[in-house]
DOZAKE-305188 format. One record per residue: residue number from 0; x negated, y, z negated of N, C-alpha, C in turn; residue in three letters. Coordinates in pm, 1 decimal, always signed. Example, Ala and Ser with C-alpha at 12.3 -4.5 7.8 and 13.67 -1.06 7.14 Angstrom:
BEGIN
[0, [-1319.0, -569.0, -780.0], [-1230.0, -450.0, -780.0], [-1320.0, -330.0, -780.0], 'ala'] [1, [-1285.0, -225.0, -708.0], [-1367.0, -106.0, -714.0], [-1290.0, +3.0, -787.0], 'ser'] 
END
This chain:
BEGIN
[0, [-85.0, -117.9, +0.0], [+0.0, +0.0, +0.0], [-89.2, +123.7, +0.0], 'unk'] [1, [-48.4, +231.2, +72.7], [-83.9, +376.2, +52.6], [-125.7, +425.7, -48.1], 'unk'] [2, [-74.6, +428.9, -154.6], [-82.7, +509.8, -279.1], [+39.4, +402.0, -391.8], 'unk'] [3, [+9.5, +355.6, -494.9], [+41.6, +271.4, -573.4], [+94.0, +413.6, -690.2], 'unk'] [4, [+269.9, +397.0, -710.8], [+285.0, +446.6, -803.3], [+232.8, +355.8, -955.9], 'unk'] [5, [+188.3, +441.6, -1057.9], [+118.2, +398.4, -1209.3], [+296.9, +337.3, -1302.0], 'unk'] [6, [+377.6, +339.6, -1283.9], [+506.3, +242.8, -1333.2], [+527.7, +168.6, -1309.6], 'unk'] [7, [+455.3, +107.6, -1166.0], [+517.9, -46.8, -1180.8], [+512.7, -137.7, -1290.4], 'unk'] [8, [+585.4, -215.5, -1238.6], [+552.3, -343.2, -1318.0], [+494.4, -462.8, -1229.2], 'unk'] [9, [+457.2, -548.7, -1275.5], [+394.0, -669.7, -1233.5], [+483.6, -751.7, -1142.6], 'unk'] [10, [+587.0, -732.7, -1185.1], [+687.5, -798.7, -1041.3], [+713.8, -691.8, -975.5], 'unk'] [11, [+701.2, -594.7, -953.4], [+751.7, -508.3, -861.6], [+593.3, -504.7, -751.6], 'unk'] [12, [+476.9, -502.3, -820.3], [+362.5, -493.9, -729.9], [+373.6, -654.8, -636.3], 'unk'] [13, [+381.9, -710.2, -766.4], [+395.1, -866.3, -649.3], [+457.9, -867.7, -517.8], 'unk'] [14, [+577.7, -802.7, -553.0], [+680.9, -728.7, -400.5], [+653.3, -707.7, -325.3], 'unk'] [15, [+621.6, -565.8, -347.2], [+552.3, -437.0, -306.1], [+420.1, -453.3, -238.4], 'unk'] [16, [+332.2, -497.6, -263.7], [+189.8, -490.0, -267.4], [+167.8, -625.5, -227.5], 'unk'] [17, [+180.8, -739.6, -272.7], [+185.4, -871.3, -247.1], [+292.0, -949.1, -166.0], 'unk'] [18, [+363.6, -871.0, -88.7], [+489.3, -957.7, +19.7], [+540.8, -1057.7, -90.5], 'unk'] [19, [+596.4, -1038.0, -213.5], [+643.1, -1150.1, -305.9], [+770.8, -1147.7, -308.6], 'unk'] [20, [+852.6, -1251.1, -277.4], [+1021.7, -1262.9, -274.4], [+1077.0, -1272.0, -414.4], 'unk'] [21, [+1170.3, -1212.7, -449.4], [+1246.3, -1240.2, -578.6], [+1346.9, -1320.7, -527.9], 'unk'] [22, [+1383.8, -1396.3, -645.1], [+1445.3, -1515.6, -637.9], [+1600.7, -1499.6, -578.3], 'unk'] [23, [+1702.6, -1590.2, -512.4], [+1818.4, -1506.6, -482.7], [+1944.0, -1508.2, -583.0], 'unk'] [24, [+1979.0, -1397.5, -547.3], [+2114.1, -1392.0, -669.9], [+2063.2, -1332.2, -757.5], 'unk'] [25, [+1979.0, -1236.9, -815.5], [+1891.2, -1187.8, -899.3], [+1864.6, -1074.7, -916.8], 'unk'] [26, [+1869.1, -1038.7, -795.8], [+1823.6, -916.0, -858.5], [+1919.8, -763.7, -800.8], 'unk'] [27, [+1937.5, -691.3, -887.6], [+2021.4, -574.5, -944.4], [+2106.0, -522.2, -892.4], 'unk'] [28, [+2077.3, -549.3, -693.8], [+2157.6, -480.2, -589.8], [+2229.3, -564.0, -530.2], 'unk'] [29, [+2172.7, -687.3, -566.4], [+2237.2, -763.1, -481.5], [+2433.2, -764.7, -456.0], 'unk'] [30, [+2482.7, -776.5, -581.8], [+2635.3, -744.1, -551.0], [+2669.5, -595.5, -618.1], 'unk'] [31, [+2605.2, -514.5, -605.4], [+2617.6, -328.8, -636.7], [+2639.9, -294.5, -509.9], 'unk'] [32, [+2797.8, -207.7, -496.0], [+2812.6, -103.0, -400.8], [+2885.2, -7.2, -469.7], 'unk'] [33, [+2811.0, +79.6, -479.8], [+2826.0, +239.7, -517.1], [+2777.3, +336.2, -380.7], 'unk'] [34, [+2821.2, +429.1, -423.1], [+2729.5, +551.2, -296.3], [+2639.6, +629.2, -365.5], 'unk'] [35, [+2546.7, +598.9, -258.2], [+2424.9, +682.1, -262.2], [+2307.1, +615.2, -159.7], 'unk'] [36, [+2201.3, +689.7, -248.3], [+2073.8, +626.6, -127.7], [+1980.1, +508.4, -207.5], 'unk'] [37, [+1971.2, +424.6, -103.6], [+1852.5, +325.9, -156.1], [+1679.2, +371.9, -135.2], 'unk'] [38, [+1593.9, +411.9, -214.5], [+1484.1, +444.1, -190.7], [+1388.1, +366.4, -242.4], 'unk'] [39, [+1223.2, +399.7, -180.5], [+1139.4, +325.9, -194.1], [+1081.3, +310.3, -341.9], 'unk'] [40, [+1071.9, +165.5, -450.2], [+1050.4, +197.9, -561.5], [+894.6, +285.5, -623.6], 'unk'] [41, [+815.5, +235.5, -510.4], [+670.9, +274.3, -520.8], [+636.8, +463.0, -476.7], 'unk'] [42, [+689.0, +496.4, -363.8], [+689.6, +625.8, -312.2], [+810.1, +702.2, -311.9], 'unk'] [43, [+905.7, +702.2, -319.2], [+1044.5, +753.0, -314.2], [+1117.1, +798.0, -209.7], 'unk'] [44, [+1055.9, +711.7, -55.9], [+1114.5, +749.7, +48.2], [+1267.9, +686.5, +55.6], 'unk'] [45, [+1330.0, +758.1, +116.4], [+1480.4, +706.1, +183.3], [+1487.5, +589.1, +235.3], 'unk'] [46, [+1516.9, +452.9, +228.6], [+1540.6, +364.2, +321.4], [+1675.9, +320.6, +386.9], 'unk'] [47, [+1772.1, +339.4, +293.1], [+1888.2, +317.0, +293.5], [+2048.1, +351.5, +283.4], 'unk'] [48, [+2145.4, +389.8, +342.8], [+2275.1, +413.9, +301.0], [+2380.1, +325.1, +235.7], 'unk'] [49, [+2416.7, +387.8, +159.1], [+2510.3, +255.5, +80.8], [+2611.2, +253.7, +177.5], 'unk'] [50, [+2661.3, +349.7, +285.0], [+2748.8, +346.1, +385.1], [+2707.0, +214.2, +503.0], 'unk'] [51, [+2580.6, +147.7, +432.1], [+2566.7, +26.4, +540.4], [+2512.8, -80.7, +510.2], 'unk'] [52, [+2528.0, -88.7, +408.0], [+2513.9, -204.3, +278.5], [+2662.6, -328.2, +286.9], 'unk'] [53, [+2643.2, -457.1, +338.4], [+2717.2, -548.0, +352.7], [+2722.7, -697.8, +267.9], 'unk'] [54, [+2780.9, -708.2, +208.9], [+2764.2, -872.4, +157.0], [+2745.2, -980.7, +262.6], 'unk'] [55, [+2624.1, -1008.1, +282.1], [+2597.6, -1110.8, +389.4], [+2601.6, -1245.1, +309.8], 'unk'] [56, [+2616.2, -1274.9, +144.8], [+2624.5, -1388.8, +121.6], [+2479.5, -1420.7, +127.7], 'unk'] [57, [+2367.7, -1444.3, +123.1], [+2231.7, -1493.6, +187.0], [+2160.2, -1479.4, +7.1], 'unk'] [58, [+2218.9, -1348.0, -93.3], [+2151.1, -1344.5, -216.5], [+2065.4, -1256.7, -252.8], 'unk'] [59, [+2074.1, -1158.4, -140.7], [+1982.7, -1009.7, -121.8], [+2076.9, -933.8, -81.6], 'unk'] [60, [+1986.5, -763.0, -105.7], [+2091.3, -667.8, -61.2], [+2077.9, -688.3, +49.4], 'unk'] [61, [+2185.1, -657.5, +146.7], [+2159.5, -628.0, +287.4], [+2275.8, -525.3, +339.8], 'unk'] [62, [+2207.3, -470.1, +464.3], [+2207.6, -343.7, +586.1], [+2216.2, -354.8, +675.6], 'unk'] [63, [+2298.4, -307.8, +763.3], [+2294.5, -313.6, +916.7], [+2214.5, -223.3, +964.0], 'unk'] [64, [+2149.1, -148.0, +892.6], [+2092.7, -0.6, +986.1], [+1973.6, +57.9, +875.7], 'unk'] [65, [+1855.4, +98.8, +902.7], [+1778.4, +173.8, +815.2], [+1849.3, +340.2, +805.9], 'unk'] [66, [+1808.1, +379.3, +689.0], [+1852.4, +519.9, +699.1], [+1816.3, +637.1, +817.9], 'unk'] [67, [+1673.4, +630.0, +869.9], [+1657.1, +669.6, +1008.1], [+1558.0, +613.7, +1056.3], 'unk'] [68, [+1519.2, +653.6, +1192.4], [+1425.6, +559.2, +1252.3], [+1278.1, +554.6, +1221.9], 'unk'] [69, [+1269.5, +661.6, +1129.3], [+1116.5, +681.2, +1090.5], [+1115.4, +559.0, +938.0], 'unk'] [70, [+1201.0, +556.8, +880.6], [+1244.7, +484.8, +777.1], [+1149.4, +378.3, +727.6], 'unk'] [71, [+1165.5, +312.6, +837.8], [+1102.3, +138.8, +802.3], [+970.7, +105.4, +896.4], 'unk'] [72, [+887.5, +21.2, +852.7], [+770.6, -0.2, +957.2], [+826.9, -159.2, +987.8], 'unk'] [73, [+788.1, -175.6, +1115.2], [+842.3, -297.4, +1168.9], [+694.8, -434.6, +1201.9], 'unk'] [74, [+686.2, -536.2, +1151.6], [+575.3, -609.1, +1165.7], [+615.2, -721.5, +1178.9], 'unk'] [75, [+541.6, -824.5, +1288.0], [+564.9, -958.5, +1346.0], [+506.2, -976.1, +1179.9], 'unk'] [76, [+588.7, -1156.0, +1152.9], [+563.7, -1199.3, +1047.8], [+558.3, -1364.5, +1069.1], 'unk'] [77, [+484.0, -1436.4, +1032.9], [+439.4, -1567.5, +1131.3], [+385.2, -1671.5, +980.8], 'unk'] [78, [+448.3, -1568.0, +888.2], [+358.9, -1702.2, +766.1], [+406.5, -1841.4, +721.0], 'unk'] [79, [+537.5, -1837.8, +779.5], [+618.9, -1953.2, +794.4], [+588.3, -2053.2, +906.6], 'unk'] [80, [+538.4, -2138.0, +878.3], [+501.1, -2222.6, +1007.7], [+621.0, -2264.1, +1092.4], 'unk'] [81, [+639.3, -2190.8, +1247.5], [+755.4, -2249.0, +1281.4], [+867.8, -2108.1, +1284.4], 'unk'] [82, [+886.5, -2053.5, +1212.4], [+988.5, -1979.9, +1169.3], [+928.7, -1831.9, +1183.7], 'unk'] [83, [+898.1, -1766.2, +1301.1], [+880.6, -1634.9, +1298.5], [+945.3, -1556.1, +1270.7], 'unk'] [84, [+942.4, -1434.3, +1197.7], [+1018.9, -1300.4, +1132.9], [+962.8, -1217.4, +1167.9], 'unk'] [85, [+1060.4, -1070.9, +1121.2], [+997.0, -953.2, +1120.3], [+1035.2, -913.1, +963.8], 'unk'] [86, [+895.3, -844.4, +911.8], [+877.0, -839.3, +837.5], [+964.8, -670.4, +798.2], 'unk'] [87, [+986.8, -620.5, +720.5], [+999.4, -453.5, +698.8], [+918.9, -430.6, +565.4], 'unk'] [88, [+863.6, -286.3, +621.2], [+792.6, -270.1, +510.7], [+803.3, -100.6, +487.8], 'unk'] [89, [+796.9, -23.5, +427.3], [+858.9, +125.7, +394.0], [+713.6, +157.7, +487.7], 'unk'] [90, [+806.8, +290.6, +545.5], [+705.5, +356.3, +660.0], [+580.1, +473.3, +551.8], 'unk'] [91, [+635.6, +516.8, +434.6], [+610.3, +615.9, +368.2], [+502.1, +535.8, +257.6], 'unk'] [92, [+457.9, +429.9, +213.5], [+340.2, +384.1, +175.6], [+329.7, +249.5, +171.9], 'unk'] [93, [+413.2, +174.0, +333.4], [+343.0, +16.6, +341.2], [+413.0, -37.2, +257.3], 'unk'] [94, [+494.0, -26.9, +192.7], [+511.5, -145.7, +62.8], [+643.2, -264.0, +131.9], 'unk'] [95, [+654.0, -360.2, +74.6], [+704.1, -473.0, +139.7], [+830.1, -484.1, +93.4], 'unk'] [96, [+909.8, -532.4, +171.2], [+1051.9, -456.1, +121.7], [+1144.5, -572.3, +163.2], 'unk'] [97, [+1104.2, -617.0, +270.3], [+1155.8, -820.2, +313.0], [+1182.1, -786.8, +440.4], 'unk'] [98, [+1260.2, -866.5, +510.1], [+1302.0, -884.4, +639.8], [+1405.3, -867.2, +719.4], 'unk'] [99, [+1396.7, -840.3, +878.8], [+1488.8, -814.4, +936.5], [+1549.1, -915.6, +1011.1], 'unk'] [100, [+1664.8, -947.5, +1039.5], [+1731.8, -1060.7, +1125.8], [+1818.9, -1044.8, +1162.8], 'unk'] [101, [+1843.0, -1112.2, +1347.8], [+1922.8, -1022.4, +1412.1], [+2101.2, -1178.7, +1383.6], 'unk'] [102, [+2097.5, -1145.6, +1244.7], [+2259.4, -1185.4, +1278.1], [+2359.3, -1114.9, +1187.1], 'unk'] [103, [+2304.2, -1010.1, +1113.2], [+2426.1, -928.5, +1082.1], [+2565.4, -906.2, +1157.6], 'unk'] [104, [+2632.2, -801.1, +1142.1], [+2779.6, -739.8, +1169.4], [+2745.5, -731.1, +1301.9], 'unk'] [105, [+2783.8, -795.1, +1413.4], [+2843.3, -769.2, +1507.9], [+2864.1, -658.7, +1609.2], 'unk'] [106, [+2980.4, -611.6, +1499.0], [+3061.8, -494.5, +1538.9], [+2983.1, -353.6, +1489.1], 'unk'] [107, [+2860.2, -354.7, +1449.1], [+2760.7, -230.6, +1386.6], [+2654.8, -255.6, +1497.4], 'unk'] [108, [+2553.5, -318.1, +1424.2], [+2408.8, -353.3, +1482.9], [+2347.9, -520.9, +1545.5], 'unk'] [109, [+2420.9, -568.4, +1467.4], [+2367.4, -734.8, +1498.4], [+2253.1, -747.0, +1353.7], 'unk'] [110, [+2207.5, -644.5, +1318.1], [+2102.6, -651.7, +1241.2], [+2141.7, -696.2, +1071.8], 'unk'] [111, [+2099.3, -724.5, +1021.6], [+2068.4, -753.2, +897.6], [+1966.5, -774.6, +785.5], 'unk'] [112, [+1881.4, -621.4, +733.3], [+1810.7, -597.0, +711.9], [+1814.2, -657.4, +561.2], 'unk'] [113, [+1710.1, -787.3, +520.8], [+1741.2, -854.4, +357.5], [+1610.8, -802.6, +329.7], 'unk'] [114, [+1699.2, -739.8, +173.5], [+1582.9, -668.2, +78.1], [+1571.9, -729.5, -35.0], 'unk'] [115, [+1459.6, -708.6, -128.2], [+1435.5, -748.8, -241.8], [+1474.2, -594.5, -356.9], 'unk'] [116, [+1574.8, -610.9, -406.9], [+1596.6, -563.4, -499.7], [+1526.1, -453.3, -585.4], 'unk'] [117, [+1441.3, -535.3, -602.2], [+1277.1, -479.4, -654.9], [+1210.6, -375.1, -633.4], 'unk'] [118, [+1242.6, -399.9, -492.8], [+1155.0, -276.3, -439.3], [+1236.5, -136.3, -411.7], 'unk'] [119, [+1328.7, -176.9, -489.2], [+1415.4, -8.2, -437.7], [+1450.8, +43.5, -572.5], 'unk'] [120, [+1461.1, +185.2, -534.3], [+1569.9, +223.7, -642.1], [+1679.5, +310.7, -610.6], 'unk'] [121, [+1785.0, +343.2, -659.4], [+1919.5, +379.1, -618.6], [+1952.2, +497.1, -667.8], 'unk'] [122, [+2004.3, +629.3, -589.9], [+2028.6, +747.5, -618.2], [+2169.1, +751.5, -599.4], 'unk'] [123, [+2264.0, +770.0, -686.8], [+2380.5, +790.1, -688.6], [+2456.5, +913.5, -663.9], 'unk'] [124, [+2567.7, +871.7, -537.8], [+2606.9, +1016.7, -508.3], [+2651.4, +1090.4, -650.6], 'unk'] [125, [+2726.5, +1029.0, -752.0], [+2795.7, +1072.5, -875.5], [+2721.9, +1064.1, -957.3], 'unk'] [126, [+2599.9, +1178.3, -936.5], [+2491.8, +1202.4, -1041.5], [+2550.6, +1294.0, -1156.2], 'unk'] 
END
């Protein structure tokens, strides 16, 4: 990563810093829909609208759409033998954020962007 915020914690660098998956069903966002923005936990960039936040069932948050196109960095991901991905990782300091796959909504993007929990944090419109 770019610049390592000094709060993490040890599972959040594992994430973040180490491409480390949290387990599914677990973690904080996974069934949370409120409004606001999902941002990066390490740098505090924008990644996300809760206006596109979907229950895909899979055990992660997931998105049909990044918040804009500068948003997310996009990387072939091949560590799965067999099973190529794309990886996402925050454009604003590298940090690892999980993957993109094209079988989301249809009727939006096709996309379905699965995140780790972990790595975000949530700004509420009803601050």
């Amino acid at each position: 990563m770019k610049k390592i915020n000094d709060s993490l914690t040890e599972e959040e660098l594992i994430v973040l810093r180490d491409k480390g998956t949290e387990r599914p069903f677990t973690g904080k966002f996974n069934a949370f829909f409120e409004d606001g923005i999902y941002r990066c936990k390490n740098c505090n960039q924008e990644l996300f609208k809760s206006d596109t936040k979907f229950d895909a069932g899979c055990g992660w948050p997931s998105f049909y759409e990044a918040a804009n196109e500068e948003a997310i960095i996009y990387k072939e991901d091949n560590s799965i033998f067999g099973r190529p991905r794309t990886e996402i990782l925050c454009s604003g300091c590298n940090g690892h954020l999980g993957h993109v796959f094209e079988d989301g909504p249809v009727e939006k993007t096709g996309l379905r962007y699965c995140v780790n929990s972990i790595s975000m944090d949530f700004e509420s419109e009803n601050k």
